[in-house]
mmCIF file of the N, C-alpha and C atoms, coordinates in Angstrom:
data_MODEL
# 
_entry.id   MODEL 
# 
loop_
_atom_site.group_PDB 
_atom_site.id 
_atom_site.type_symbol 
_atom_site.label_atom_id 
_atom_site.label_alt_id 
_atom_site.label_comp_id 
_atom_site.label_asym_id 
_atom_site.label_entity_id 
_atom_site.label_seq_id 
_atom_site.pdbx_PDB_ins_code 
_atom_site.Cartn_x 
_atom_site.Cartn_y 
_atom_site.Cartn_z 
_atom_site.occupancy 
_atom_site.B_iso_or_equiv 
_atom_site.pdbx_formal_charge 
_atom_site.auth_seq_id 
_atom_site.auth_comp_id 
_atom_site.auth_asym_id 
_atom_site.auth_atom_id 
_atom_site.pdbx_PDB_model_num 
ATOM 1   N N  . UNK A 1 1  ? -16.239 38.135 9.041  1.00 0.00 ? 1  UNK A N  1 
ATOM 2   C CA . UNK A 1 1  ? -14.854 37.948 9.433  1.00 0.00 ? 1  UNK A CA 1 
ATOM 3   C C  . UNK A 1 1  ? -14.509 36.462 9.391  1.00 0.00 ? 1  UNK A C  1 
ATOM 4   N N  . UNK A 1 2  ? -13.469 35.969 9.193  1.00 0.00 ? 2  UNK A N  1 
ATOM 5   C CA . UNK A 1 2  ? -13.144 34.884 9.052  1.00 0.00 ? 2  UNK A CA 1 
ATOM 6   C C  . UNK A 1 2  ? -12.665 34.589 10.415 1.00 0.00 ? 2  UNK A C  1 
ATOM 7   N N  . UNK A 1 3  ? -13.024 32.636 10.202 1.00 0.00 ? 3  UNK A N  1 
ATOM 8   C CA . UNK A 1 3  ? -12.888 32.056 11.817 1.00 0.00 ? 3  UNK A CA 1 
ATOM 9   C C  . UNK A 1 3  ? -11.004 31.968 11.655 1.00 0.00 ? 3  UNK A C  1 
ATOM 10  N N  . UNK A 1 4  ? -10.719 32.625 12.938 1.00 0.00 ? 4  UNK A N  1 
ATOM 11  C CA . UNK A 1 4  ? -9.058  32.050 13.005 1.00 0.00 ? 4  UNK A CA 1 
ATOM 12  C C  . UNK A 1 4  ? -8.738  30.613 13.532 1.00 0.00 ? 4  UNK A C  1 
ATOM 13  N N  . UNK A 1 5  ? -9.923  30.373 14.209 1.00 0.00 ? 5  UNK A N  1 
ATOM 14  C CA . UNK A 1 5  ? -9.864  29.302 15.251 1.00 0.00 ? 5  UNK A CA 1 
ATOM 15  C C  . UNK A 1 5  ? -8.848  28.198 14.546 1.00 0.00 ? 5  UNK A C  1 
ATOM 16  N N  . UNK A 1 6  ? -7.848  27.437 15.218 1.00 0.00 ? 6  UNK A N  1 
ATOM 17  C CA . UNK A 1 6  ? -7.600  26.299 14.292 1.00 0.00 ? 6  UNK A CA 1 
ATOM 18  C C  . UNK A 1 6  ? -8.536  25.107 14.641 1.00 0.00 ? 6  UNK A C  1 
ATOM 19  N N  . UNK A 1 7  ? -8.500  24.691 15.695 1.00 0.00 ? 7  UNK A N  1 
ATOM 20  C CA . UNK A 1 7  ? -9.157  23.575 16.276 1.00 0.00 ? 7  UNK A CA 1 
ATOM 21  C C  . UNK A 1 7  ? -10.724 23.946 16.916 1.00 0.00 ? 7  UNK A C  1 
ATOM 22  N N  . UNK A 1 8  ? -12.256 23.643 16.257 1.00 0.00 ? 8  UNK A N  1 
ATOM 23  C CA . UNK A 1 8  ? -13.628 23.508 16.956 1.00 0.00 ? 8  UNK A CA 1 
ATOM 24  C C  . UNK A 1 8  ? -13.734 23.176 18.061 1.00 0.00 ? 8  UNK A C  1 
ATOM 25  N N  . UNK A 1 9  ? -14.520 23.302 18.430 1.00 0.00 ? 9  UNK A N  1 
ATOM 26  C CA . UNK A 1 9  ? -14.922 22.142 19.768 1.00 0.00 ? 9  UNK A CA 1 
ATOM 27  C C  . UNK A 1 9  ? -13.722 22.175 20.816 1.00 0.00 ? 9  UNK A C  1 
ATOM 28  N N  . UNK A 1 10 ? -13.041 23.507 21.152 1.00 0.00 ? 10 UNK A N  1 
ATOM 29  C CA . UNK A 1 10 ? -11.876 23.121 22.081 1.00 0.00 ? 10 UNK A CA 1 
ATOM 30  C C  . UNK A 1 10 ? -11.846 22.637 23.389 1.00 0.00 ? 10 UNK A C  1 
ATOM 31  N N  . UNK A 1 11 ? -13.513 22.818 23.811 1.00 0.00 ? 11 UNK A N  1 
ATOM 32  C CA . UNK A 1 11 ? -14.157 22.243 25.141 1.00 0.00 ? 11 UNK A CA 1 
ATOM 33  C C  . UNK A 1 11 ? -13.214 20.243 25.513 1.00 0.00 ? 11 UNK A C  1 
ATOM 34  N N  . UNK A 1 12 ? -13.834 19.880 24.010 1.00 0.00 ? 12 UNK A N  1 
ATOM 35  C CA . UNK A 1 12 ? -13.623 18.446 23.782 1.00 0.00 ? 12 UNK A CA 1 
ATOM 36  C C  . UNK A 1 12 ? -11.368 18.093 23.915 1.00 0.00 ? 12 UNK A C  1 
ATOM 37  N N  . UNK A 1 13 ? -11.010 18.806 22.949 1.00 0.00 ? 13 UNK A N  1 
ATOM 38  C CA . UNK A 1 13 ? -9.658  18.718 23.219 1.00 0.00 ? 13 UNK A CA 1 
ATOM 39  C C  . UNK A 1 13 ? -8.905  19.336 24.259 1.00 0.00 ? 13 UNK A C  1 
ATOM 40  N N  . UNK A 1 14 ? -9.698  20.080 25.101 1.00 0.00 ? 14 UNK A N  1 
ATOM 41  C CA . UNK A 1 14 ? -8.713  20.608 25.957 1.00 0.00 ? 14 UNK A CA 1 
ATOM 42  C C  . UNK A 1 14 ? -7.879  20.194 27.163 1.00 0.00 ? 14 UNK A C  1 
ATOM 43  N N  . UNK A 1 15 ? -6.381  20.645 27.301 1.00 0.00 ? 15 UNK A N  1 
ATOM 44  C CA . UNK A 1 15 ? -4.948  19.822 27.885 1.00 0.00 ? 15 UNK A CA 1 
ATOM 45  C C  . UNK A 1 15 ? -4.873  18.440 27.326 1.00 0.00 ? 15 UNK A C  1 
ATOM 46  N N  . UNK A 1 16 ? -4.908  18.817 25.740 1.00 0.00 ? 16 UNK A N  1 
ATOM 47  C CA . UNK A 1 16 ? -4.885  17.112 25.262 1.00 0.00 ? 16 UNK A CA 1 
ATOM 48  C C  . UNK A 1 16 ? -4.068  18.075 23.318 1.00 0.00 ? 16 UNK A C  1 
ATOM 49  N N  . UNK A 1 17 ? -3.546  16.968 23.033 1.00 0.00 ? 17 UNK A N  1 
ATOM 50  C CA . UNK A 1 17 ? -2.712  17.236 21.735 1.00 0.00 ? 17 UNK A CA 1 
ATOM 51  C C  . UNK A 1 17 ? -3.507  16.761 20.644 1.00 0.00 ? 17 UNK A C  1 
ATOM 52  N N  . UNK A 1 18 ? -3.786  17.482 19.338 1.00 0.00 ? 18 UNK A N  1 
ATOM 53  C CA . UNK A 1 18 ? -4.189  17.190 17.974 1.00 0.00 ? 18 UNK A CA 1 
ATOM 54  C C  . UNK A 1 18 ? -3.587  17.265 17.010 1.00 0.00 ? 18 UNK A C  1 
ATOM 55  N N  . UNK A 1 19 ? -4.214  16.698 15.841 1.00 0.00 ? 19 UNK A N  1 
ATOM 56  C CA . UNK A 1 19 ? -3.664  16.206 14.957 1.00 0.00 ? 19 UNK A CA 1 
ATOM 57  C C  . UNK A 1 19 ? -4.632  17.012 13.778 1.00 0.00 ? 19 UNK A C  1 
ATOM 58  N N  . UNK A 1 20 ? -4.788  17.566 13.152 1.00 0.00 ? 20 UNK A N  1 
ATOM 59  C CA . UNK A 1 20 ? -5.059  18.445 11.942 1.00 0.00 ? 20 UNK A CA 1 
ATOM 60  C C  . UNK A 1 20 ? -4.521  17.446 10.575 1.00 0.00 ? 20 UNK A C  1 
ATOM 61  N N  . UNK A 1 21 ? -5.253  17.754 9.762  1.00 0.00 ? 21 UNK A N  1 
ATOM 62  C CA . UNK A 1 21 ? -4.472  17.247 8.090  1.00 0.00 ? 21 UNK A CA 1 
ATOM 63  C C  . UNK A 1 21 ? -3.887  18.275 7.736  1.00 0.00 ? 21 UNK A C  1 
ATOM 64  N N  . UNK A 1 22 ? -4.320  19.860 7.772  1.00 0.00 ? 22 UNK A N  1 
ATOM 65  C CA . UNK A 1 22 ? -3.132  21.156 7.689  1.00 0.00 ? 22 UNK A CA 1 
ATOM 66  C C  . UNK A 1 22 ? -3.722  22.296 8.254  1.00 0.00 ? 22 UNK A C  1 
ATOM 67  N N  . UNK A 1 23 ? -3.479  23.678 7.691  1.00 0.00 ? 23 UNK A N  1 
ATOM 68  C CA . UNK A 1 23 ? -3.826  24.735 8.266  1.00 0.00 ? 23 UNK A CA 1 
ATOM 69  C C  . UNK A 1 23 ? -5.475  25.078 7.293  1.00 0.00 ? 23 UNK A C  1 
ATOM 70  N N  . UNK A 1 24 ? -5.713  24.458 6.558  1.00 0.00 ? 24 UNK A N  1 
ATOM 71  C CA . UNK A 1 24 ? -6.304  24.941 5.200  1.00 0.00 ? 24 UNK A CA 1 
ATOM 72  C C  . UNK A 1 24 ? -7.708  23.983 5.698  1.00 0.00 ? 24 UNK A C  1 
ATOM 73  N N  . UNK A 1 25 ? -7.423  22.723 5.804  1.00 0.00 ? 25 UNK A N  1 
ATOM 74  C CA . UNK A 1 25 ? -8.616  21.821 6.133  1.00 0.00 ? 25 UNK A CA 1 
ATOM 75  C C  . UNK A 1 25 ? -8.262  21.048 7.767  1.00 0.00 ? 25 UNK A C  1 
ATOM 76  N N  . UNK A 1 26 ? -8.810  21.988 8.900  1.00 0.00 ? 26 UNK A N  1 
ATOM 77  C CA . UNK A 1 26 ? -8.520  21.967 10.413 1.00 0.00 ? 26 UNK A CA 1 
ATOM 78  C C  . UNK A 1 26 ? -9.342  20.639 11.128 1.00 0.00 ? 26 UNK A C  1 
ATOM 79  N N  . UNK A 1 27 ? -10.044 19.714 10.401 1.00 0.00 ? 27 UNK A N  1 
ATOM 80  C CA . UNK A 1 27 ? -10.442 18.813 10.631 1.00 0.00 ? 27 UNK A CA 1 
ATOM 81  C C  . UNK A 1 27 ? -9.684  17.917 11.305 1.00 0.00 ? 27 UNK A C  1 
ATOM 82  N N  . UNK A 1 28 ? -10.010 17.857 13.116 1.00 0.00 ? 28 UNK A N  1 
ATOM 83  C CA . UNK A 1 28 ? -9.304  16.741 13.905 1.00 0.00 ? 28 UNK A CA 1 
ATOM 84  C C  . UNK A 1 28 ? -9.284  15.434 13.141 1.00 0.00 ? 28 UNK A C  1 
ATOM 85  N N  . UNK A 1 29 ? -8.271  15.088 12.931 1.00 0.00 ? 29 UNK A N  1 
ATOM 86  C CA . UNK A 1 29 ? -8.190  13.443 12.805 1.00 0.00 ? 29 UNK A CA 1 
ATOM 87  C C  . UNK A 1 29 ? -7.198  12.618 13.874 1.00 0.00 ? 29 UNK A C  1 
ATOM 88  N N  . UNK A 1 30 ? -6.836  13.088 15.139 1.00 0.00 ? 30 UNK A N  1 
ATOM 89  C CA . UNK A 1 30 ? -6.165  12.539 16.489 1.00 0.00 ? 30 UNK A CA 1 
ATOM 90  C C  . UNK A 1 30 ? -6.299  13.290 16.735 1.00 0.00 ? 30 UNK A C  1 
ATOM 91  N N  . UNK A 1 31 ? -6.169  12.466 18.243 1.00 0.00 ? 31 UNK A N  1 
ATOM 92  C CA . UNK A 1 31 ? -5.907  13.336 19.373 1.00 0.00 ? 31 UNK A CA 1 
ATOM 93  C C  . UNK A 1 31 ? -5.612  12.470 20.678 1.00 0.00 ? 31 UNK A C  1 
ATOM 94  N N  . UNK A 1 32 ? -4.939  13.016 21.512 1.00 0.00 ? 32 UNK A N  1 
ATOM 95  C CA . UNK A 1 32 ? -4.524  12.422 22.678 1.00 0.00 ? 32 UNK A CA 1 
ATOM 96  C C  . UNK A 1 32 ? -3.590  13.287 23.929 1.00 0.00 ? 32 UNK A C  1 
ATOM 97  N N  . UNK A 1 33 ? -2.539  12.432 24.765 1.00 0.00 ? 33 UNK A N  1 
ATOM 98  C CA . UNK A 1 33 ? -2.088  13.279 25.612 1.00 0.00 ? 33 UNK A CA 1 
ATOM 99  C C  . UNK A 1 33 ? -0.721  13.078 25.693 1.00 0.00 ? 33 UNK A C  1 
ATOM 100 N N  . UNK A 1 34 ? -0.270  12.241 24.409 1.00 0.00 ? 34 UNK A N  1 
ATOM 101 C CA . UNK A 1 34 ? 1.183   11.683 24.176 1.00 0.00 ? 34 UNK A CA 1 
ATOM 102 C C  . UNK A 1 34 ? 1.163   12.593 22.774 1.00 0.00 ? 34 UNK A C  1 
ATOM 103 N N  . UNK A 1 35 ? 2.136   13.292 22.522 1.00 0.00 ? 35 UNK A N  1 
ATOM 104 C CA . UNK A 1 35 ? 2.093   14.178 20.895 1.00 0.00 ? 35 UNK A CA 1 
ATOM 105 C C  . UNK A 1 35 ? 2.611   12.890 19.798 1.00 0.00 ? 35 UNK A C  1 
ATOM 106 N N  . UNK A 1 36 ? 3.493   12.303 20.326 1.00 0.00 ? 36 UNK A N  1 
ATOM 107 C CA . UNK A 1 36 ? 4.248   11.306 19.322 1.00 0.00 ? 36 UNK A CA 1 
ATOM 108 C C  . UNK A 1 36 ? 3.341   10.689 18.772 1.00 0.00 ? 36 UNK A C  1 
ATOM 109 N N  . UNK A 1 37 ? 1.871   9.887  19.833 1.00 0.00 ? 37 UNK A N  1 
ATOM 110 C CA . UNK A 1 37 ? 1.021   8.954  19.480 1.00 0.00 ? 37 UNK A CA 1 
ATOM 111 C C  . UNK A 1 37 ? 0.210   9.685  18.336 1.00 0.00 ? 37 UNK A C  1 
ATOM 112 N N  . UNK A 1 38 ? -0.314  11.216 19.086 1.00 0.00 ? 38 UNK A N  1 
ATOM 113 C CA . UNK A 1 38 ? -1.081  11.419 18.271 1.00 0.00 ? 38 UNK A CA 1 
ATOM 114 C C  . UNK A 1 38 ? -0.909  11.577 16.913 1.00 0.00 ? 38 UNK A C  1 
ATOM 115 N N  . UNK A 1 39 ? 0.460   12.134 16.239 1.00 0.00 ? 39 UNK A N  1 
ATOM 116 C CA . UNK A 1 39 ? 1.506   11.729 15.245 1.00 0.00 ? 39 UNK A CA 1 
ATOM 117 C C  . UNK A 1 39 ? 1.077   10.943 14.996 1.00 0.00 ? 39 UNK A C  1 
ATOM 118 N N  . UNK A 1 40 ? 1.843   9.651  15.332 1.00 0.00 ? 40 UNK A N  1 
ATOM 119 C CA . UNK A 1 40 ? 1.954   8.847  14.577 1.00 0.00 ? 40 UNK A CA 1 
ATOM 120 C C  . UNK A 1 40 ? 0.396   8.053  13.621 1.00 0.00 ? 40 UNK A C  1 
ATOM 121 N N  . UNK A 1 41 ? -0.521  8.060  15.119 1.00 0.00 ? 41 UNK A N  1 
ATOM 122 C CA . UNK A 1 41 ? -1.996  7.749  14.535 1.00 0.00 ? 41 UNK A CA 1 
ATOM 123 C C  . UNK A 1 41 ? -2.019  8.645  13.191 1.00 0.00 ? 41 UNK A C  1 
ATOM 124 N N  . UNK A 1 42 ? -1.971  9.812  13.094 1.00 0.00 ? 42 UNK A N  1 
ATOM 125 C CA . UNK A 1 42 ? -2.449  10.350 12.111 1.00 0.00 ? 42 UNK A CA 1 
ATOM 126 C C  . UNK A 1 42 ? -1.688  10.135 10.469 1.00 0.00 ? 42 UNK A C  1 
ATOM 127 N N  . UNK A 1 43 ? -0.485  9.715  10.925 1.00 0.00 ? 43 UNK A N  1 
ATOM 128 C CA . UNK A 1 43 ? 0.005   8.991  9.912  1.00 0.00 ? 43 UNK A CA 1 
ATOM 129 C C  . UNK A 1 43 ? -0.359  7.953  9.005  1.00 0.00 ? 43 UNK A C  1 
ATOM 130 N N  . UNK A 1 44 ? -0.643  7.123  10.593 1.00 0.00 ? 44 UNK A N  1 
ATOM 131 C CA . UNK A 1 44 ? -1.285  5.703  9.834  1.00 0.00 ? 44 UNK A CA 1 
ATOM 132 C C  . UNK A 1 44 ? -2.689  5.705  9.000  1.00 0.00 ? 44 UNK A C  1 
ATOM 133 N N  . UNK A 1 45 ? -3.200  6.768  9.196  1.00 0.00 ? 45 UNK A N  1 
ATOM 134 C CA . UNK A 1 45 ? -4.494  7.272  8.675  1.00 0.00 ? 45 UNK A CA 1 
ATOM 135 C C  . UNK A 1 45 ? -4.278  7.850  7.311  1.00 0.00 ? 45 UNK A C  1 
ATOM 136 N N  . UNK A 1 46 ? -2.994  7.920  6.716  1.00 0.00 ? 46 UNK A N  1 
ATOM 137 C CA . UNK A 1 46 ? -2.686  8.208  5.617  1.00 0.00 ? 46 UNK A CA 1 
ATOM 138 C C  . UNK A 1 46 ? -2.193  9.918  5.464  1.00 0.00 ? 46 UNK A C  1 
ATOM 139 N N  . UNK A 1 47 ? -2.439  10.525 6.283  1.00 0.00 ? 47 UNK A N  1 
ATOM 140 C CA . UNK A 1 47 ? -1.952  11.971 5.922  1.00 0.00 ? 47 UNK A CA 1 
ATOM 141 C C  . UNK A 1 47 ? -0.144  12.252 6.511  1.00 0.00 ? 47 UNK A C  1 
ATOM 142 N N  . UNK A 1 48 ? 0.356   12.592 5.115  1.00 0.00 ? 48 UNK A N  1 
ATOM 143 C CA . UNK A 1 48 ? 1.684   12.632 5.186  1.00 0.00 ? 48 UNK A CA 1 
ATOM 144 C C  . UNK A 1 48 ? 2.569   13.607 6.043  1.00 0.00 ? 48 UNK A C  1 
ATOM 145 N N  . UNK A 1 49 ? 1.436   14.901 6.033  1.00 0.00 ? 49 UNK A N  1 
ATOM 146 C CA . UNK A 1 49 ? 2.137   16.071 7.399  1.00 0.00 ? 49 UNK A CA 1 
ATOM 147 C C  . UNK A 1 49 ? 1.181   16.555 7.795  1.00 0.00 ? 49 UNK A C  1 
ATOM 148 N N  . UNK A 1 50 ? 0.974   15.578 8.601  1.00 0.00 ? 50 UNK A N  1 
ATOM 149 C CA . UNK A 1 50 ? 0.121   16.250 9.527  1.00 0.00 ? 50 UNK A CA 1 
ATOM 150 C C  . UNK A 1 50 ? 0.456   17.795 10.821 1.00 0.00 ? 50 UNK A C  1 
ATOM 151 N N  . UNK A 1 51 ? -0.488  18.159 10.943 1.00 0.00 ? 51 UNK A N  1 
ATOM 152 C CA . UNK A 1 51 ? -0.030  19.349 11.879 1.00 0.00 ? 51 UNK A CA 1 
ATOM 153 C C  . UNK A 1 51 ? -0.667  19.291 13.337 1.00 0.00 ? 51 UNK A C  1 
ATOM 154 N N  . UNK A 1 52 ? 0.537   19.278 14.154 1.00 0.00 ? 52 UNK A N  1 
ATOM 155 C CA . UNK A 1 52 ? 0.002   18.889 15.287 1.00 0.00 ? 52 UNK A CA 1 
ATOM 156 C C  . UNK A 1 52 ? 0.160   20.590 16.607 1.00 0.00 ? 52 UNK A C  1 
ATOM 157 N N  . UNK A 1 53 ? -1.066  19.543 17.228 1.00 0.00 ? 53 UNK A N  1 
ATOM 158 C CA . UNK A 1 53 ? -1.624  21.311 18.070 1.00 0.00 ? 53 UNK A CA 1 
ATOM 159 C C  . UNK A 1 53 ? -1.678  20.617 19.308 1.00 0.00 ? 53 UNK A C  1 
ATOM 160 N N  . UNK A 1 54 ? -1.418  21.429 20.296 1.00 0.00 ? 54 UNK A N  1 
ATOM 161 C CA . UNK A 1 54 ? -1.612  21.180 21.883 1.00 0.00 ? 54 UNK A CA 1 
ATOM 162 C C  . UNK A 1 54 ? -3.026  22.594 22.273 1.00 0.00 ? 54 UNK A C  1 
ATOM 163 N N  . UNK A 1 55 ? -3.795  21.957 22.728 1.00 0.00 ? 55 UNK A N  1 
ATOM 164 C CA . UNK A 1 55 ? -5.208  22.857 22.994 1.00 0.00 ? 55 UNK A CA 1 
ATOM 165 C C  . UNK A 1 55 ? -4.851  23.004 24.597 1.00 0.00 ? 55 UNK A C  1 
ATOM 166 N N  . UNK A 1 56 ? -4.683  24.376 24.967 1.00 0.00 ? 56 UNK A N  1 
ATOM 167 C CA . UNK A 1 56 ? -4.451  24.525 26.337 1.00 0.00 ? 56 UNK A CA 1 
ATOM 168 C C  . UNK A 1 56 ? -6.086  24.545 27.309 1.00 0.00 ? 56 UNK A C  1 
ATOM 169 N N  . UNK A 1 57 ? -6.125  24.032 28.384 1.00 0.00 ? 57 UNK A N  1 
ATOM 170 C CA . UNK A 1 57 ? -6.931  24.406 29.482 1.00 0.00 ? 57 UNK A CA 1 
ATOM 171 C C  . UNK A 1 57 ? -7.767  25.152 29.611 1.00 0.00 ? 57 UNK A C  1 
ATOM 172 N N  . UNK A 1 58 ? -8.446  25.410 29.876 1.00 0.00 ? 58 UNK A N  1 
ATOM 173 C CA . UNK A 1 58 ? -9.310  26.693 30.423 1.00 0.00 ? 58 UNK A CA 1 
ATOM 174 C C  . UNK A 1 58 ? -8.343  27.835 31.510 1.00 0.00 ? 58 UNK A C  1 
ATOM 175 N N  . UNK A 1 59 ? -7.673  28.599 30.920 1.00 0.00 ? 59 UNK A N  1 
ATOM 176 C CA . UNK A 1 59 ? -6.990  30.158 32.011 1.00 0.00 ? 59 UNK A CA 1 
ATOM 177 C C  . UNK A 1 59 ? -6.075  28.684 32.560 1.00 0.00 ? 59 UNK A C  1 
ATOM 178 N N  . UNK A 1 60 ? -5.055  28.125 31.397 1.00 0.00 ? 60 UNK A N  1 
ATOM 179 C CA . UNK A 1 60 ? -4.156  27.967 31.258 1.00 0.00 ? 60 UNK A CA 1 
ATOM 180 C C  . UNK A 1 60 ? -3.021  28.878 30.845 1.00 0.00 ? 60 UNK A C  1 
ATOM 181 N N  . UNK A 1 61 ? -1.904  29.148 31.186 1.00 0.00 ? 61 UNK A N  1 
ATOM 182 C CA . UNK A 1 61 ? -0.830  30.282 30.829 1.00 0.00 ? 61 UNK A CA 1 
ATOM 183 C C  . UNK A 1 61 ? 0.161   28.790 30.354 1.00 0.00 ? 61 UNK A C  1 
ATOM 184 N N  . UNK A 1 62 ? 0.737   29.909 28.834 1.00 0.00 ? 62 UNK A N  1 
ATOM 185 C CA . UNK A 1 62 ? 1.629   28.620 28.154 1.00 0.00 ? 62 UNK A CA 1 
ATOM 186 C C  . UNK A 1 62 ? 2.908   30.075 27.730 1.00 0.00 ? 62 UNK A C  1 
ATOM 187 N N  . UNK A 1 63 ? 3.846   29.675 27.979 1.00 0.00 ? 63 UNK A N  1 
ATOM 188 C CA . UNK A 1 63 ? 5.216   30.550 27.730 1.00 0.00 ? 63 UNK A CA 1 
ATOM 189 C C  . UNK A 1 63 ? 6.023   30.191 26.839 1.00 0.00 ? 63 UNK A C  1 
ATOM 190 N N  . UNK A 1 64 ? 6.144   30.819 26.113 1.00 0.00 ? 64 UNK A N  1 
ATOM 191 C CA . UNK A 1 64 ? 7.013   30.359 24.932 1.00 0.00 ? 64 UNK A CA 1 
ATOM 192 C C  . UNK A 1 64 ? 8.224   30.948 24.904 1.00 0.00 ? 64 UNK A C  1 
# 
């Protein structure tokens, strides 16, 4: 079966925002607890759209 996961290691990002190069290659390249920063870092790193993820908590509830 294929992994859905987007983000590894969610132990490490969790209640903190990432930065992905896309959906295809899920490799963190930021991360932080400001979304803009983590943006923008990933910019400056050269990737043009980056995709950004918020990794919730452990038996965190998020409402959309």
């Amino acid at each position: 079966m294929k992994d859905l996961a987007l983000v590894s290691n969610e132990k490490r990002y969790s209640g903190k925002y990432v930065a992905i190069r896309s959906l295809k290659n899920k490799k963190v390249i930021a991360w932080g607890t400001d979304p803009l920063k983590v943006y923008e870092q990933a910019k400056k790193l050269g990737v043009r759209e980056p995709v950004l993820l918020y990794v919730p908590e452990k038996d965190e509830v998020l409402i959309y």
